[in-house]
C-alpha positions in Angstrom: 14.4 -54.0 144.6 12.0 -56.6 143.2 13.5 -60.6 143.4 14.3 -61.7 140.2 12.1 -64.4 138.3 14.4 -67.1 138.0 17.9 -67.4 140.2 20.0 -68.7 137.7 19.2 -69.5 134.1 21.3 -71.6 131.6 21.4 -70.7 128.1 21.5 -73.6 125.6 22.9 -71.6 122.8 26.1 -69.4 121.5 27.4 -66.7 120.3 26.0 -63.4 119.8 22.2 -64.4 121.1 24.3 -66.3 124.1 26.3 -63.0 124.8 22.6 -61.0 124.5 20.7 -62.9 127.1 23.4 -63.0 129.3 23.3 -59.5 129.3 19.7 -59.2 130.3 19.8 -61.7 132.7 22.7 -60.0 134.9 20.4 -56.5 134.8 17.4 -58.7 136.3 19.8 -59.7 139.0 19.9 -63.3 137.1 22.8 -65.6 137.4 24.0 -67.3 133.9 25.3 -70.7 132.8 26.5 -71.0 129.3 27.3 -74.2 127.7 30.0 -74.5 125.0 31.5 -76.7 122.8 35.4 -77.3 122.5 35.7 -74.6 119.0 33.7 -72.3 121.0 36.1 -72.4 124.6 37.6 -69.1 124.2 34.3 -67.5 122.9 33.2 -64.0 124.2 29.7 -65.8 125.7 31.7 -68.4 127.6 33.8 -65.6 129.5 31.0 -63.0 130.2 28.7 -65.8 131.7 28.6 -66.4 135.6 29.5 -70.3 135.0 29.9 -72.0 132.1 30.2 -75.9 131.2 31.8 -77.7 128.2 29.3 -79.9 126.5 31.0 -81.7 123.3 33.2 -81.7 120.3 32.5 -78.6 117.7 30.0 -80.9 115.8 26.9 -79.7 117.0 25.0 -82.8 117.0 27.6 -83.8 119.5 27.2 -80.6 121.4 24.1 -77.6 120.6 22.2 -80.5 119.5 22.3 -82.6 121.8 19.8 -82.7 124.4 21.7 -84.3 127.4 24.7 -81.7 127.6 22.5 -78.9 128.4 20.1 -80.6 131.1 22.8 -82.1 132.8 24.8 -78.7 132.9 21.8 -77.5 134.0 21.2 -79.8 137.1 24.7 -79.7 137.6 24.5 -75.7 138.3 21.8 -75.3 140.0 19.9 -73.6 137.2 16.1 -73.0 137.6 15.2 -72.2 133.9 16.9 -73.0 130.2 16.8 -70.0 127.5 17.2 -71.4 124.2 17.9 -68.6 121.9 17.2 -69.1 118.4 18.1 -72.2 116.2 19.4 -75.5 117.6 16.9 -76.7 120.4 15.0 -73.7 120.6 11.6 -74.9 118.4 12.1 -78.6 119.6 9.0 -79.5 121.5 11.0 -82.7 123.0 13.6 -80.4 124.5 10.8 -78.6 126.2 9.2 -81.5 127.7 12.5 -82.7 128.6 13.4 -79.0 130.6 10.2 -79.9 132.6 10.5 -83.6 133.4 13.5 -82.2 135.0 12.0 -79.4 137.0 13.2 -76.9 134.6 11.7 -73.9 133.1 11.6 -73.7 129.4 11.8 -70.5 128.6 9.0 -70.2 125.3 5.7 -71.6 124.6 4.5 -75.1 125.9 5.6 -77.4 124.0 2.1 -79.1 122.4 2.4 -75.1 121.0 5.1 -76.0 119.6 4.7 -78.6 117.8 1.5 -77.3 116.7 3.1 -74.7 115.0 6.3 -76.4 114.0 4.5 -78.0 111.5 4.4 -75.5 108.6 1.3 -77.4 106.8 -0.7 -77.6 109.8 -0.4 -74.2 111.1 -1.3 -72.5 107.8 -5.1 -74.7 108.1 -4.7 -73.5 112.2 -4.3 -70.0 110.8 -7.2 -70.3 108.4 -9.6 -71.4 110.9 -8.9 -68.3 112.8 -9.7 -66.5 109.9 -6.3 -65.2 108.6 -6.0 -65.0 105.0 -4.0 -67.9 103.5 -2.5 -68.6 100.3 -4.2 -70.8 97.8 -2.8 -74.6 98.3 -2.4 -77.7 100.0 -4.2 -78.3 102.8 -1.8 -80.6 104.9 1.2 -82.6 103.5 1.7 -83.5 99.7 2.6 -87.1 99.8 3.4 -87.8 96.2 4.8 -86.1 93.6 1.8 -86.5 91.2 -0.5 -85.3 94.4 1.6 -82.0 93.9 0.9 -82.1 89.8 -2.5 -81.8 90.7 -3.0 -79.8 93.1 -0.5 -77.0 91.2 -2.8 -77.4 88.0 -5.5 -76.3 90.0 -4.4 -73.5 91.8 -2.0 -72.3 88.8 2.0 -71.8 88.2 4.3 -70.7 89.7 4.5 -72.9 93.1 6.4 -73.1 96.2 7.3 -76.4 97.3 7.8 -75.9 101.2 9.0 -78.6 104.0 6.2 -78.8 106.4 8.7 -79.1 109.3 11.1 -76.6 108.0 12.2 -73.5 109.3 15.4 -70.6 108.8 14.7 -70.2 105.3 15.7 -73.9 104.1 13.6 -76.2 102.8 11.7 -73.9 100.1 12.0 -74.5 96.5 10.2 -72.8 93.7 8.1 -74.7 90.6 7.2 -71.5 87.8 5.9 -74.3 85.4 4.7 -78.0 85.0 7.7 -79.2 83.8 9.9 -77.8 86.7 8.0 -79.8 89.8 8.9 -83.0 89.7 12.7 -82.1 90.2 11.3 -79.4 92.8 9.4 -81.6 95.1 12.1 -84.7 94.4 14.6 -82.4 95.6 12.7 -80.6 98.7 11.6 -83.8 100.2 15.4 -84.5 100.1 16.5 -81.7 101.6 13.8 -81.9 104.0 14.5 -85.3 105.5 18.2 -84.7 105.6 17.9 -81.5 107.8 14.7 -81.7 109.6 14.7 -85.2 110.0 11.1 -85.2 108.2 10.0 -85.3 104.3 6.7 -83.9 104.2 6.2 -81.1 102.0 2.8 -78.8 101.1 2.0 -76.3 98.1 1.2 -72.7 97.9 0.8 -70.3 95.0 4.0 -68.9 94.8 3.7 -64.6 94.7 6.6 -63.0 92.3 6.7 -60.0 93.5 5.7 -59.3 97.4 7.1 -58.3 100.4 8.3 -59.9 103.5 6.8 -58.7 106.8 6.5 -60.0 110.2 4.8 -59.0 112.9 6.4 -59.1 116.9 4.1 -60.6 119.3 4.1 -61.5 123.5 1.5 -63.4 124.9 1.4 -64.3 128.3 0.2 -67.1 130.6 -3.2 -65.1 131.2 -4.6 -65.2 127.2 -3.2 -61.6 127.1 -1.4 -60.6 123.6 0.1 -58.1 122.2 1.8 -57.2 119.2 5.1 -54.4 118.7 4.5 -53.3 115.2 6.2 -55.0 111.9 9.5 -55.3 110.3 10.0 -55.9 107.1 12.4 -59.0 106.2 12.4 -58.4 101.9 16.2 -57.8 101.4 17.0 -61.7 101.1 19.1 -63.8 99.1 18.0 -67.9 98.9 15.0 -67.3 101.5 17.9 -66.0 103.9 17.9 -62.7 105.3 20.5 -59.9 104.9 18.6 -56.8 105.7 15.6 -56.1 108.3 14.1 -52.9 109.4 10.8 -51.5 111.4 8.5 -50.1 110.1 8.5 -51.8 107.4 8.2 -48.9 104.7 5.2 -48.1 101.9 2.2 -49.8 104.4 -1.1 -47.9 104.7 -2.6 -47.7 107.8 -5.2 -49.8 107.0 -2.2 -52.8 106.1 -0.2 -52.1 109.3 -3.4 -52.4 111.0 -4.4 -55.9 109.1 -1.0 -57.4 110.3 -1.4 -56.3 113.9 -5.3 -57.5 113.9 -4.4 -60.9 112.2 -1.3 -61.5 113.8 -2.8 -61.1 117.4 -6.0 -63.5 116.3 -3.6 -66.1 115.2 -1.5 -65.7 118.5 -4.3 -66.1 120.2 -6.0 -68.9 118.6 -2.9 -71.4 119.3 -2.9 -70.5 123.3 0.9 -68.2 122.4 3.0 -67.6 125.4 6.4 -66.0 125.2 7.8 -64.0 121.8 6.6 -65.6 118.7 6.8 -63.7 115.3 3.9 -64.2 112.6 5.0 -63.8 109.6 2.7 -62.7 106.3 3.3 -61.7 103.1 2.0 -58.7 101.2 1.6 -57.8 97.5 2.0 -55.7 95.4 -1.8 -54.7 95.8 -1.7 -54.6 99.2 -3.0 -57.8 100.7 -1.8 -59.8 103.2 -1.9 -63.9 103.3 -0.3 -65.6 106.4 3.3 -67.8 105.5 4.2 -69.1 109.2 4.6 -68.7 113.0 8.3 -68.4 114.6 8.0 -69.6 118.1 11.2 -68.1 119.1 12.8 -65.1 119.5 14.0 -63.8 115.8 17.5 -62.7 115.2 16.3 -59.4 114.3 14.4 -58.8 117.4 16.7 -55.8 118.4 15.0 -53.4 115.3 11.9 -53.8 117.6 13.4 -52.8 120.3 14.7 -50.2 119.4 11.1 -48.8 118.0 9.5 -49.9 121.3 12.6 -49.5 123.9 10.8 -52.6 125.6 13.6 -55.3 126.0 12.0 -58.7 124.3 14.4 -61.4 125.8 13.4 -60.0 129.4 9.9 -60.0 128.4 10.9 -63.5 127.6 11.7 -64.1 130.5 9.2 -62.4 133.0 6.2 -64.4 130.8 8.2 -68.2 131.7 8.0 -67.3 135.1 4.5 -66.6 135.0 4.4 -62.7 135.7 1.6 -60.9 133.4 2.7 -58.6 130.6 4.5 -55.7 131.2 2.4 -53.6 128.4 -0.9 -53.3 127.6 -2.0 -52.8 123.3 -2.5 -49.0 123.7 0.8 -48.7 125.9 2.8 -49.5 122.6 4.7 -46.2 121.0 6.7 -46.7 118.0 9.1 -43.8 117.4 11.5 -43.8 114.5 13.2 -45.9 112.0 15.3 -48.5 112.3 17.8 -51.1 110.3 19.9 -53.8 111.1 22.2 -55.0 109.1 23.8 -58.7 108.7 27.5 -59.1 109.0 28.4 -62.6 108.0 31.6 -64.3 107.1 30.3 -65.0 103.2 31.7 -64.3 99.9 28.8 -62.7 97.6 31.2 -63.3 94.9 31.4 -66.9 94.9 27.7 -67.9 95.6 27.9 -66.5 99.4 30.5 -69.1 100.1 30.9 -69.4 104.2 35.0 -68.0 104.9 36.2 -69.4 108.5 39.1 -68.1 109.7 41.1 -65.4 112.2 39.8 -61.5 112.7 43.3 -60.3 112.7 41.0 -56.8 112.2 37.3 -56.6 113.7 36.7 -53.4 114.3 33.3 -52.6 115.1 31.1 -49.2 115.0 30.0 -46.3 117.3 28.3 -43.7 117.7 24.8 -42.0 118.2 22.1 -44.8 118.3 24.5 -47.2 116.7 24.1 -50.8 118.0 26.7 -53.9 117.3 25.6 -57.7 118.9 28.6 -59.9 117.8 30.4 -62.4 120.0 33.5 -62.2 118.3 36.5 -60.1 119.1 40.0 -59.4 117.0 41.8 -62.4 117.7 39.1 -64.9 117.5 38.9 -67.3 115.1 35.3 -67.8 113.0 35.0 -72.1 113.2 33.5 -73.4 110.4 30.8 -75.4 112.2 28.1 -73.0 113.1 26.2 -70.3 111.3 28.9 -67.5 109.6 26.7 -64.7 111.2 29.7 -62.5 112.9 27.6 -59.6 113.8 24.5 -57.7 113.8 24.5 -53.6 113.1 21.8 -52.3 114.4 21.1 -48.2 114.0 18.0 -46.0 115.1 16.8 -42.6 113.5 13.9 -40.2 114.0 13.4 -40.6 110.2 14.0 -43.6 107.8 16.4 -41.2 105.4 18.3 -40.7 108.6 18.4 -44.6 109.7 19.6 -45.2 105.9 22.3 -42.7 106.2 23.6 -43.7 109.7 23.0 -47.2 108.8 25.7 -46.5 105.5 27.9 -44.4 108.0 28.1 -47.3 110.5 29.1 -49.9 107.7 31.6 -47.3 106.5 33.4 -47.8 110.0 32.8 -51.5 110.2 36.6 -53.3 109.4 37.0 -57.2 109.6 40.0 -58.4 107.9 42.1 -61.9 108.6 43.4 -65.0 106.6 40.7 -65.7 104.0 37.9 -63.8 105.6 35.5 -62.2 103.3 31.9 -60.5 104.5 29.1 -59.5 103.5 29.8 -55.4 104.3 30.5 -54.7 100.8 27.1 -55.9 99.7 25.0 -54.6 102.8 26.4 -50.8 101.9 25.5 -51.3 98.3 22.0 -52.4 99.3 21.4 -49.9 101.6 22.2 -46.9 99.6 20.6 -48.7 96.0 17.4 -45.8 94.8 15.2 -49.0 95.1 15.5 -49.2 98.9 15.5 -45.7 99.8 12.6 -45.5 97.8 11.1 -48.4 99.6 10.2 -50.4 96.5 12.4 -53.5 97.0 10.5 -57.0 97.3 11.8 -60.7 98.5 13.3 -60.5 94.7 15.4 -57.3 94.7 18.4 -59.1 95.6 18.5 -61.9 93.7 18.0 -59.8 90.2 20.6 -57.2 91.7 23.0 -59.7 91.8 22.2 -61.0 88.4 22.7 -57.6 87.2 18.8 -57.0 86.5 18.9 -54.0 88.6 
């Protein structure tokens, strides 16, 4: 049997990504560390890993956040290498340099990477110079209000307001005439230096009507990229995402090929290492501009997985450790259709208000190619601290009809119920089986005008 890349690996994260690369890590023959804070002690990923170390209060600035919990854990264990999931640390350069000053391995790119591409307004000119198309806009940071008057008279209404360092879907705020900016920068730059800890913001001609699609990439410490095919990421609500699937439906073959041609070029022209997602729009004519570069794994990661059957987070893993890729470009099938589906703790009826509380029910589903991630349990209780995701339904199909129908089949099954819980199950089945979907016609907009009653 071949030795195992790292010997023991502490993941700074929780939950359902926790639970998911512990999982992988114990097939490689890799020992785990999870770190938890005090609401999370009883949590599914705590129990499952090898060891596991308490790191703070719930707050997660006093806990996930916080840089010293994890790296002393991780010293503390024994641990060779830190996986950092998705959110929290896992796209802070400093955390990264921090890992390595300690003789740890950060498991992602470098971290000048990074930061290159952490800053929204500089990768889009990075992109540009590699010869990706890019929306019409800023190039770098707006710094003043009447800077963004300008600019949006010149390239024409309407206009996204975006923070540069900004990332999940927050920090995005829409300007559809001259008399709406003002208010729109005023209140990005806000919200941009109250979460991210940075203010600057950059313009781009805002498209009405497009579609969301990313494209999977590893690259590895040789130069060597590849991508895994696109998913499409247009059933949103708020620039948050309740729906993804692969392939992303409606594409000619001369679009899927675009994405896979530009998203390798930009991989490559920032020195990528790890699983990074480039993500583009494309319009209703069929044209593709870049929007940004996730240098992280993505939640929905598992729809690729289950087109390819290639496991990403050890792929993650085998490229920190310095091993070459596992596939080469023309080594990549894709085979079916899948959907995965985000169960969060939310009310749609009042303005997707987060409901904490106990699963008295959580009942998940089976059956053929039928996939659940979740780290909760019936019994748990959802704390109000973190994000409400509960669970990810992933299915597969030969066909897209049949991924649709399993996909409605599964949700049928799925039962959480408990003191003032509310999810988003409900609304997932009704997008799913809406005649705009199955037709593949939905853009980044659907939801929003179904929920206003305008479809």
């Amino acid at each position: 049997m071949t030795a195992p890349p790292f010997r023991k690996v502490l993941i700074a994260n929780r939950g359902e990504i926790a639970l998911r690369i512990a999982r992988t890590c114990r097939e490689m023959g890799i020992a785990t560390v999870a770190v938890y804070s005090t609401a999370d002690r009883d949590a599914a990923f705590v129990a499952f890993a090898d060891e596991a170390v308490h790191i703070g209060p719930a707050a997660p600035r006093r806990s996930y956040l916080s840089m010293p919990g994890p790296i002393e854990a991780a010293l503390r264990c024994g641990a060779d290498a830190v996986h950092p999931g998705y959110g929290f640390l896992s796209e802070d350069p400093d955390f990264a340099v921090v890992c390595a000053g300690n003789g740890l391995t950060f498991i992602g790119p470098r971290p000048e990477v990074m930061a290159s591409v952490g800053d929204k307004a500089k990768v889009r000119e990075l992109m540009r110079d590699a010869g990706l198309p890019v929306l019409p806009g800023s190039d770098g940071a707006v710094p003043t209000a009447a800077d963004a008057e300008r600019l949006a008279a010149e390239i024409g209404y309407p206009v996204v307001v975006k923070a540069a360092a900004g990332g999940g879907g927050r920090g995005i705020g829409v300007a559809r005439s001259a008399k709406d900016l003002p208010r729109v920068y005023r209140e990005t730059v806000a919200l941009a230096r109250s979460v991210f800890g940075n203010g600057e913001v950059y313009l781009e001609r805002y498209l009405e009507r497009a579609r969301h699609v990313e494209v999977q990439v590893l690259g590895d410490e040789a130069g060597n990229v590849v991508h895994l095919g696109e998913r499409d990421c247009s059933l949103q609500r708020r620039n948050q995402k309740l729906v993804e699937e692969a392939p992303s439906p409606g594409l000619s073959d001369r679009i899927r090929a675009e994405l896979g041609m530009y998203a390798v070029a930009g991989a490559k022209a920032v020195g990528y290492t790890g699983a990074g997602t480039m993500e583009f729009l494309v319009d209703d004519r069929g044209r593709v501009t870049f929007m940004e570069l996730n240098a992280r794994i993505q939640v929905e990661h598992p729809v690729t997985e289950a087109l390819t059957g290639i496991d990403l987070i050890r792929e993650q893993i085998r490229i920190a450790a310095g091993l070459p890729l596992a596939v080469k470009q023309e080594d990549v099938r894709l085979t079916g259709a899948a959907i995965e589906c985000r169960v969060n703790a939310e009310d749609p009826d009042r303005g997707f208000l987060p409901t904490p509380g106990r699963l008295d029910v959580f009942n998940v589903p089976g059956g053929p190619w039928t996939r659940v991630d979740s780290g909760f349990a019936p019994g748990d209780t959802v704390p109000p601290y973190y994000d409400s995701l509960l669970a990810k339904l992933i299915v597969w199909a030969p066909t897209r009809a049949e991924a649709i129908a399993r996909a409605e089949r599964a949700l049928g099954e799925f039962t959480v119920s408990g003191p003032g819980v509310a999810t988003t199950i409900p609304l997932l089945r009704r997008l799913v089986t809406h005649p705009v979907f199955a037709a593949g016609e939905h853009t980044t907009r659907f939801v929003e005008e179904l929920l206003d009653g305008r479809s």
